[in-house]
N, C-alpha and C positions, 0 to 999 in steps of 0.2 A: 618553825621547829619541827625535824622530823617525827612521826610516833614509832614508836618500833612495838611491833606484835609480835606476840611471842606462841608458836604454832605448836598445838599438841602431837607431834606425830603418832600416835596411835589412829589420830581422824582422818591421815592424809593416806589417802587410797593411790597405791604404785600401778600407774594406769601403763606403767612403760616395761615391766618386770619381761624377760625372755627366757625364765625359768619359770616354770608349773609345776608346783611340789607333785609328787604322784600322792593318788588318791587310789588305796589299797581296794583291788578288787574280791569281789565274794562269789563265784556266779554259782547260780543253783541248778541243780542237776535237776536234770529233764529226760522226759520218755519220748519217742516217736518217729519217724520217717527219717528225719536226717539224721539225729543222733544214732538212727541205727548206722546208719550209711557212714558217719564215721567209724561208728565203735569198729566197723568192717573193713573199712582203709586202715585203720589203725592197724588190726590186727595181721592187715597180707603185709603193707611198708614195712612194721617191724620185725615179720616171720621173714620175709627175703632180708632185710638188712642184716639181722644175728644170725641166719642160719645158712646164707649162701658161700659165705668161703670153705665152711664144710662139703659142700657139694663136690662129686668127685666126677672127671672127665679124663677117659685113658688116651694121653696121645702116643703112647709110645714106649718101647725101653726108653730109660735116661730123663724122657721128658719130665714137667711137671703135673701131677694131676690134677691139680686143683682149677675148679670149673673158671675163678674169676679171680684171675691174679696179675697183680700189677709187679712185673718181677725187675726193681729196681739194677741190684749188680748184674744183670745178662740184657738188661736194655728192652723189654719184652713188657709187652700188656696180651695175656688170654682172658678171650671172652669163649668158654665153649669150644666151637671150632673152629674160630677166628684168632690167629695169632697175627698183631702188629708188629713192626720194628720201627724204630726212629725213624727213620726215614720214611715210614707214614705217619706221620703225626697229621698227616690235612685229614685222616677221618677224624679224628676228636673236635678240629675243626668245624667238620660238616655238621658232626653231633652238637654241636653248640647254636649252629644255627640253626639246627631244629627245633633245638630244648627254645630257645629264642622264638621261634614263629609258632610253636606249641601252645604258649604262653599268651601270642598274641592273640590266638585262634580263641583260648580258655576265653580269656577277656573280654573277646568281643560277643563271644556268646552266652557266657555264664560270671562276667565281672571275676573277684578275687575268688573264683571257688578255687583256683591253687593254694591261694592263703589259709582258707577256709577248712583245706580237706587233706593236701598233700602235703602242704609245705613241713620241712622238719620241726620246724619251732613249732609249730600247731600238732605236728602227732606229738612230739615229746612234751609238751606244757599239756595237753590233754590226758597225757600217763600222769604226770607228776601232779594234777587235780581231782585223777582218781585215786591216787593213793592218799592223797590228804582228806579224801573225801570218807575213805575208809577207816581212817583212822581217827581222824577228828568230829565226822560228822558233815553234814549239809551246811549250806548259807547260812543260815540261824543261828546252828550250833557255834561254827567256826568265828560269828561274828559275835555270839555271847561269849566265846571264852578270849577271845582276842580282846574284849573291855574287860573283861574280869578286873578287878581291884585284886583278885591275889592270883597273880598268875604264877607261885612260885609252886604250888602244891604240889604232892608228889607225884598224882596222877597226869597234873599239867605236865609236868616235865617227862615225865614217862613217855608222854603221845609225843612232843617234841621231838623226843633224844628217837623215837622208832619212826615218826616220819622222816625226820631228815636219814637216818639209817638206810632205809629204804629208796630215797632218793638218792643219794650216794652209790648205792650196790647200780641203781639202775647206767648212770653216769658213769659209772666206774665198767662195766658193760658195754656200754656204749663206746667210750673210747676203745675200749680190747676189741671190739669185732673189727674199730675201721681200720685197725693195725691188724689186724690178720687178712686182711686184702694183700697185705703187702710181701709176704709170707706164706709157707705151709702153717697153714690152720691149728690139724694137732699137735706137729710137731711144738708151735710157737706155745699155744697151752700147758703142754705138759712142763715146755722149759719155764713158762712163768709161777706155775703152782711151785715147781721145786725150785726156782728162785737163781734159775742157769739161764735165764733170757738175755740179750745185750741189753745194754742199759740205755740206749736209745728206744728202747721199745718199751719198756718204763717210764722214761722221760715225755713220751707222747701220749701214751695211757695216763700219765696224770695231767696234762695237757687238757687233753680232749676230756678229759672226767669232771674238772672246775669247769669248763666252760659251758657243758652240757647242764650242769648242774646250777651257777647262775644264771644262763639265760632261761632255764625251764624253770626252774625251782624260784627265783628270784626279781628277774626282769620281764618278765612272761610279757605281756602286752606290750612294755616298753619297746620292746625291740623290735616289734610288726609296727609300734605309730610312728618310733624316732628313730630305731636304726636301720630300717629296710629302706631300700629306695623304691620297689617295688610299687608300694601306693601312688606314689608321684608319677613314674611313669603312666601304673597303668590308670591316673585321673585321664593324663593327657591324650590315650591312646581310647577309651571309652567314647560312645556314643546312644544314641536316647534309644537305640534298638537291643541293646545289652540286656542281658536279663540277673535285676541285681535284686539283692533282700530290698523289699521293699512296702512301706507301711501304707495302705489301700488310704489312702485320708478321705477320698469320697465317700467311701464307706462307714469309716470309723469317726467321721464326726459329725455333730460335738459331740463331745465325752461325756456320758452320764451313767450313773451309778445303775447297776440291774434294775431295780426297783422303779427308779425314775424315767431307764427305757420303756421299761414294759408299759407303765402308766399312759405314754407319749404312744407308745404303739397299740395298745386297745382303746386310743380315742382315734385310730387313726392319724396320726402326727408322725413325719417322720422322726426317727431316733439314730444316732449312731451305736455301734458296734461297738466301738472300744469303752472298756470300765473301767478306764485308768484301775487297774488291777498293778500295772510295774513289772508282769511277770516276765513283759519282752525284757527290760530290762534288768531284771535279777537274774536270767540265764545268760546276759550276755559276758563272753569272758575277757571284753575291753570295757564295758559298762557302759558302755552309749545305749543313750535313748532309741530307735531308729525310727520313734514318729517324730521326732525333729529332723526327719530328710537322708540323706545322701551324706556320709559322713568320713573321712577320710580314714576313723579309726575300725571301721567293720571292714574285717575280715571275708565276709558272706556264708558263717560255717551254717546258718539255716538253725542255731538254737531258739533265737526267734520265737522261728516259725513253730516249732514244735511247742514251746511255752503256750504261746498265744491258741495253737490249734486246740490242748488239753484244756484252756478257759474255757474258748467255743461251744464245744461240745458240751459240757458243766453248766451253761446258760441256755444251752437248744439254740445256738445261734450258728449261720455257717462257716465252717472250718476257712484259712488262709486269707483271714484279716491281714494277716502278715504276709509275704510269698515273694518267691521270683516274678519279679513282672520289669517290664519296659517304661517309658515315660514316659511313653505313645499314650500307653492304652489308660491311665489317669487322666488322662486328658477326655479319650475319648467314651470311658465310660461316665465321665460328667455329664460330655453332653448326648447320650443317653445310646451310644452309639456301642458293639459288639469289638471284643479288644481281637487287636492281630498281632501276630506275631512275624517273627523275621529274621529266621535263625540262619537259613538260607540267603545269602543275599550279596552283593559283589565282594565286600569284604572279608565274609568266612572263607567266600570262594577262592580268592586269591589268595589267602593263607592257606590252606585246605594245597592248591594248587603246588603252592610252592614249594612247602614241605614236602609233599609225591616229589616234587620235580629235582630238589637235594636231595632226597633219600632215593629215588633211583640212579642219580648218578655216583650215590655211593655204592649202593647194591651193586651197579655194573664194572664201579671199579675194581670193586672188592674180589667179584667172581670173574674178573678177566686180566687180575693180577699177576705178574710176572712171579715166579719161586724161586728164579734164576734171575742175579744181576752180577754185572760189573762195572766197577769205577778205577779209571784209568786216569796216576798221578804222572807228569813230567817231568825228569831230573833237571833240574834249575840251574844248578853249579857241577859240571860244566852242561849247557843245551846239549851238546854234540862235539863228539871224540872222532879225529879223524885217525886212523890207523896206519901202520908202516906199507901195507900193499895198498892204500891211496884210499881202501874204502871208508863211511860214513859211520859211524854207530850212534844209536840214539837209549838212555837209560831211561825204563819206565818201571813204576811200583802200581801193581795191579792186583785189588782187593776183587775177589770170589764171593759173593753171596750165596750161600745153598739155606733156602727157606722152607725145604721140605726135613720129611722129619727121616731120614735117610740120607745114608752115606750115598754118594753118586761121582760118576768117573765123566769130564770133560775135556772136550779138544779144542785148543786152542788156537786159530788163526788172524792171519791178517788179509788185508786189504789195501795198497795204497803206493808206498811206492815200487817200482821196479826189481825185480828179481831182489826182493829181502828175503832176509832169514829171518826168524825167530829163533832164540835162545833164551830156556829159563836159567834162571841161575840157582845151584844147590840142584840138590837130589828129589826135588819132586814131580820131575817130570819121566813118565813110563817111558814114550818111546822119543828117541831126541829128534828125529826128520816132521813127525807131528806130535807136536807137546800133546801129552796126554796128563790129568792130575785131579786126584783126587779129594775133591768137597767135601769134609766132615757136614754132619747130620745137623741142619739148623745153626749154622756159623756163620762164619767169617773168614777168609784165608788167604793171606798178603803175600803174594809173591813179587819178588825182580823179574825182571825181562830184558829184555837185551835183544834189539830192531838192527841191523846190519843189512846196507844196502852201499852200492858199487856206486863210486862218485860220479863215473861218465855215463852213468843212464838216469841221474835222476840230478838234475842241472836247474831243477827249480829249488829256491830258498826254502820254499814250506811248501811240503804235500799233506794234503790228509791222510791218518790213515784211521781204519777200524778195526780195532779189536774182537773177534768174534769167539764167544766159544757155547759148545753145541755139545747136550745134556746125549752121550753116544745108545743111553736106553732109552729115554724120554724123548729126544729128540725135540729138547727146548732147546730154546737159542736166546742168545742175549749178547746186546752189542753196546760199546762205546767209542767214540771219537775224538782222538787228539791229530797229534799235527808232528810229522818227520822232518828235522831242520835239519839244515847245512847249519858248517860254521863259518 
């Protein structure tokens, strides 16, 4: 006969679980070397993010001034003195593959300090911890009123309702500046304060305000362990010459209380360094240990280091128990050998390289760009019109680029078959024997044309021909190629 047991589940441990509740971080603010060097990326990233589409840059009557604007209805991206059109979209390409090998470059030399220093979730979650920090208090504070048994009190709710306030105004900020890329700046201001802006710019100001606001304010860490892919890559893209945060273990152990060093070290005995103090760990703002190693959830912002460095000193002991270091030199200061480093080395250098080698040949595209184009369509229906005096005619639609920031007069020829004529069709052409016509200022300008050539000198099915026409101040040229049929 079977027994049947009857299992407590409270005993039975979910060894299989793929959810990890989160475990609320505290981190405590710290003084020193890198914290400065944030608080100082913090402050240039967000002084150019909110204040650059104010920035003003004169191209021109007519044009736009605004120094960095992404000008959706005219098809335009200015950067300065750089104006794109559609039809260069390969530099935002090129730029991507630099932001790309940039990245790789950071990594191989300094591990996630992007994550650490520049990335946006790290400056914005780094605002939205100083302002809880000002508001509520330090570690301690934040973590004793976060257990309180009466968290309803007045003054609780008071710090509440002006923290999240503040972090709101800041989000709410945020998404306004990256919609004023898109737009004239003050204009787009004043129409938002008086409440005359389109309502797509509304709609993405509140957009961008929630999401700035839970990923900073709400999901802070989560989103560098579980929704960046970042990490992942850059595990697999590191190497033992990298130089990441890193916990000195030959140094720091074993782990013994001040007291029980000192004792160990005036008998002469070695001692370790670390005193399990926690403070690497109470300043960190993912809460990893980082004497348990290389961990996928550190960032490398170096708070760390600056914790651990303010212990040191407080005990007479040497600064950068904690530090950037390689895996090499763990090794080899064990076996009692002088650490090297290797920032230099084929693989900087071929990032290093490559990035020079895309960025000048965008540099030379850029500065030996055409201002002058043309693109030449072929009427389809009918290819080719034969005429009552026996000759050919062929229909073309011929768009004008003028990418300068002036009106400018060109002439137009051809190339191709036998004693043709050209003919614009309409009124825009000055003199009729050489089509002459005028390019508005930074346009686009479509014209007809009309190819007529004599049936018994051009007896081939398809000639090439080319379009030329020639800037008659500038003396720029710009050419394209279709094809003259019979029918």
């Amino acid at each position: 006969m079977n027994k049947i047991v009857q299992i407590n589940p409270d005993q039975v441990e979910d060894v299989g679980s793929l959810y990890a509740a989160r475990k609320k971080v505290y981190p405590q603010s710290v003084f020193g070397t890198f914290r400065r060097i944030k608080w100082g990326l913090m402050a240039f990233c967000l002084g150019v993010y909110y204040l650059l589409p104010f920035v003003r840059w004169n191209r021109g009557l007519g044009a736009p001034d605004q120094a960095v604007l992404i000008d959706l209805p005219n098809s335009r991206f200015y950067f300065f003195f750089i104006e794109l059109w559609p039809q260069e979209v390969y530099y935002f390409t090129g730029l991507l593959i630099i932001a790309a090998l940039t990245l790789f470059l950071m990594n191989s030399v300094g591990g996630r300090i992007w994550c650490g220093y520049l990335c946006p979730q790290t400056v914005w979650t780094d605002l939205f911890y100083a302002v809880e920090r000002l508001i509520e208090g330090d570690r301690r504070e934040r973590m004793r009123k976060a257990a309180s048994a009466d968290p309803l009190k007045l003054e609780r709710i008071s710090e509440i309702m002006l923290k999240h306030s503040n972090w709101l105004l800041i989000a709410w900020w945020t998404g306004g500046a990256w919609v004023l890329y898109f737009t004239d700046a003050p204009t787009l201001v004043k129409e938002l304060v008086t409440f005359q802006a389109p309502a797509i710019a509304y709609i993405w100001i509140a957009i961008l305000t929630a999401t700035t606001y839970l990923l900073a304010g709400f999901m802070r860490e989560q989103v560098c362990v579980y929704m960046c892919p970042w990490p992942r890559i850059q595990a697999a893209l590191t190497d033992e010459w990298a130089l990441n945060v890193t916990y000195r273990y030959d140094r720091g152990e074993k782990r013994r209380s001040v007291k029980k060093a000192n004792e160990l070290r005036a008998l002469g005995l070695p001692a370790g360094d670390c005193v399990n103090c926690y403070q690497c760990v109470a300043a960190c703002p993912t809460g990893i240990d980082i004497r348990n190693g290389p961990q996928i959830d550190c960032i490398q912002c170096g708070l760390c280091i600056d914790a651990c460095d303010n212990v040191m000193k407080k005990i007479g002991r040497p600064t950068r128990l904690i530090g950037y270091d390689n895996d090499i030199n763990i090794q080899r200061r064990m076996a009692g050998k002088p650490p090297i480093y290797g920032i230099v080395r084929p693989r900087t250098i071929i990032y290093t390289a490559l990035i020079a080698l895309v960025g000048g040949i965008m540099l030379y595209a850029l500065l030996t760009r055409s201002l002058l184009d043309i693109n030449v369509l072929h009427d389809r229906n009918p290819v080719a019109v034969k005429l009552s005096d026996g000759s050919i005619r062929n229909a073309y639609t011929v768009r004008f680029l003028n990418k300068r920031g002036f009106d400018r007069v060109v002439t137009i020829d051809i190339d191709g078959p036998p004693y043709a004529v050209l003919h614009v069709v309409g009124d825009d052409s000055i003199t009729p024997d050489r089509p002459m016509v005028v390019l508005g200022r930074d346009s686009t300008t479509e014209l007809r044309v009309l190819v007529t050539a004599p049936s018994e000198k051009n007896s081939e099915r398809s000639i090439p021909i080319k379009f030329r026409i020639t800037d008659i101040g500038l003396g720029e040229v710009a050419s394209a190629i279709d094809n003259f049929v019979l029918p």
